[in-house]
N, C-alpha and C positions, 0 to 999 in steps of 0.2 A: 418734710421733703420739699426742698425747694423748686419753684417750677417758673418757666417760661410763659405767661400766655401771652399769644401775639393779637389774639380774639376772641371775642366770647361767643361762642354756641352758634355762629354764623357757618357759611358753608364754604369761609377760604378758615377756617379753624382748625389749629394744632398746636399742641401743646408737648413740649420736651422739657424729662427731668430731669435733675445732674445724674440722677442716677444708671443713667443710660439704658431708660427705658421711654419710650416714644411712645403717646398717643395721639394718633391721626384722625380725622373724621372729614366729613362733608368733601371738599373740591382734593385736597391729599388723596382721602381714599380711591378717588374717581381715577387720578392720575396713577397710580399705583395700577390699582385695574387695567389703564389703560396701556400700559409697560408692559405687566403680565403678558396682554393679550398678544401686544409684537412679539414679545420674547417665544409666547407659543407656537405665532407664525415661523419665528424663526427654526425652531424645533420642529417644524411640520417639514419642512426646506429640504431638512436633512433627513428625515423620515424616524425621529426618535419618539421611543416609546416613551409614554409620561406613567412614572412608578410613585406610589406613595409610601412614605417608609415612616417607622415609628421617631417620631423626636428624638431620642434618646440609641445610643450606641454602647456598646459592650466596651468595658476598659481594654478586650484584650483585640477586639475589633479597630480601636486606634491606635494599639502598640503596633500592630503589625504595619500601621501604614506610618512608623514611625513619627508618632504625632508628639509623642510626650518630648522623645530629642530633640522637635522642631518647634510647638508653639506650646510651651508645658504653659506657659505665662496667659496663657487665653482660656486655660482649661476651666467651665464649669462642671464640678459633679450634681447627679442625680442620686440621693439616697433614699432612706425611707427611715423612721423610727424606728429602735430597738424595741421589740417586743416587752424586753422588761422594761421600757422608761416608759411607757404610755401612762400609764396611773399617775408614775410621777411628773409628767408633762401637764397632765390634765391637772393635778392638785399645784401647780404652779400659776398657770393659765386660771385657777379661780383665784387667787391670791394678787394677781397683778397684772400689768397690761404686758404683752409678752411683744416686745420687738426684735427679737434673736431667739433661736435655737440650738442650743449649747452642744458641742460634739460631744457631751459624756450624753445625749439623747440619740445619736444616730450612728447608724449600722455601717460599715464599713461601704467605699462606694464600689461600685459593680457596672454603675455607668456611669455615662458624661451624653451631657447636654454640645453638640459638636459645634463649630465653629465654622462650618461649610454644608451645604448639602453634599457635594458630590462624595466626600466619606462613605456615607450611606449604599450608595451605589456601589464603590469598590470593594464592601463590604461584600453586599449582595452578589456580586460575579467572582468573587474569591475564590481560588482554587476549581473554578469552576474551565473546561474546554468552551470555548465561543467558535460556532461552524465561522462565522464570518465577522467581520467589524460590527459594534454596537453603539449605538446612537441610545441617549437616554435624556429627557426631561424629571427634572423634579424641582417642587416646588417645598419649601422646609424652610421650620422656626431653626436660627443659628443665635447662639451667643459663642460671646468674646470678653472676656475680662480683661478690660483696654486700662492704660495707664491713667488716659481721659477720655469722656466725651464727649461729643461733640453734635449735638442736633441734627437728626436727618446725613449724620456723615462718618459718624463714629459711636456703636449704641454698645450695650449687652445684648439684647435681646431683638434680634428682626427677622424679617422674612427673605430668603435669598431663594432664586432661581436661578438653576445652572443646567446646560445642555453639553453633555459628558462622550467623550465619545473613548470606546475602549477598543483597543483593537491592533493591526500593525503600526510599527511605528511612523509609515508615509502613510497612511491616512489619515493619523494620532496629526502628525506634522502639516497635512493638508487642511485641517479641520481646524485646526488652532489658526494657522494664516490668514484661512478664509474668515473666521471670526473675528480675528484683530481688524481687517480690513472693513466688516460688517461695522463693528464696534466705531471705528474711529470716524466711518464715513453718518453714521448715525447722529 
């Protein structure tokens, strides 16, 4: 796998691979942190609850939010081995260095690795009556199956933080304004 380094093991060091996965460390991590922490402020503002939800979403969890019509090209699934391929996985894996796992070894998918956090969330209040408007933080691993990418700007694999607010559509409409405004004055 081919990689970027910009530095060695110092503490402005990070390192990106074509594969569009990012490893961060030392002054990156610090700044990342330091992001989190406004974006929590920002979320405190509005007075949203911060939910942790599992990585992973139900196929039938993004049909409903109409994912697969809209970014089917970004979809990663999560699977698991076939019960009956395990023996033969493992008598393959002593035989040779194993850099893929063959679809005649895994189970059909059942989930997906999502490509935003706020999914999660619309998930979670699905079908559900809300007394009042809902203000929500989360913080969540998203991938993307990108055409390319691109360092720090376009990955597979990162961390996103979204502050979601569910509710009437002029609140929906106030909260996004005031966010763009937040956003662009930032």
């Amino acid at each position: 796998m081919q990689s970027t380094k910009l530095s060695s093991h110092d503490s402005d060091a990070w390192m990106a691979f074509d594969s569009g996965l990012l490893t961060i460390n030392g002054a990156a991590v610090e700044l990342s942190r330091r992001l989190d922490t406004i974006f929590r402020r920002w979320a405190e503002v509005v007075g949203a609850v911060e939910y942790q939800f599992p990585p992973v979403l139900s196929v039938g969890a993004l049909n409903r939010a109409d994912y697969f019509s809209s970014f089917p090209h970004l979809t990663t699934v999560a699977t698991c081995l076939r019960d009956d391929s395990v023996a033969g996985l493992k008598e393959e894996a002593s035989r040779q260095t194993l850099t893929g796992i063959g679809k005649e070894h895994l189970a059909d998918a059942s989930y997906v690795l999502p490509s935003a956090a706020c999914y999660s969330v619309y998930d979670h209040f699905h079908d559900r009556e809300l007394p009042a408007d809902l203000y929500v933080t989360v913080l969540s691993p998203c991938f993307r199956r990108e055409e390319y990418y691109e360092a720090a700007r376009r990955q597979w694999a990162f961390w996103m933080r979204e502050i979601v607010c569910v509710g009437r559509l002029a609140s929906v409409t106030s909260f996004l304004d005031g966010f763009k405004k937040r956003i662009s004055d930032f």
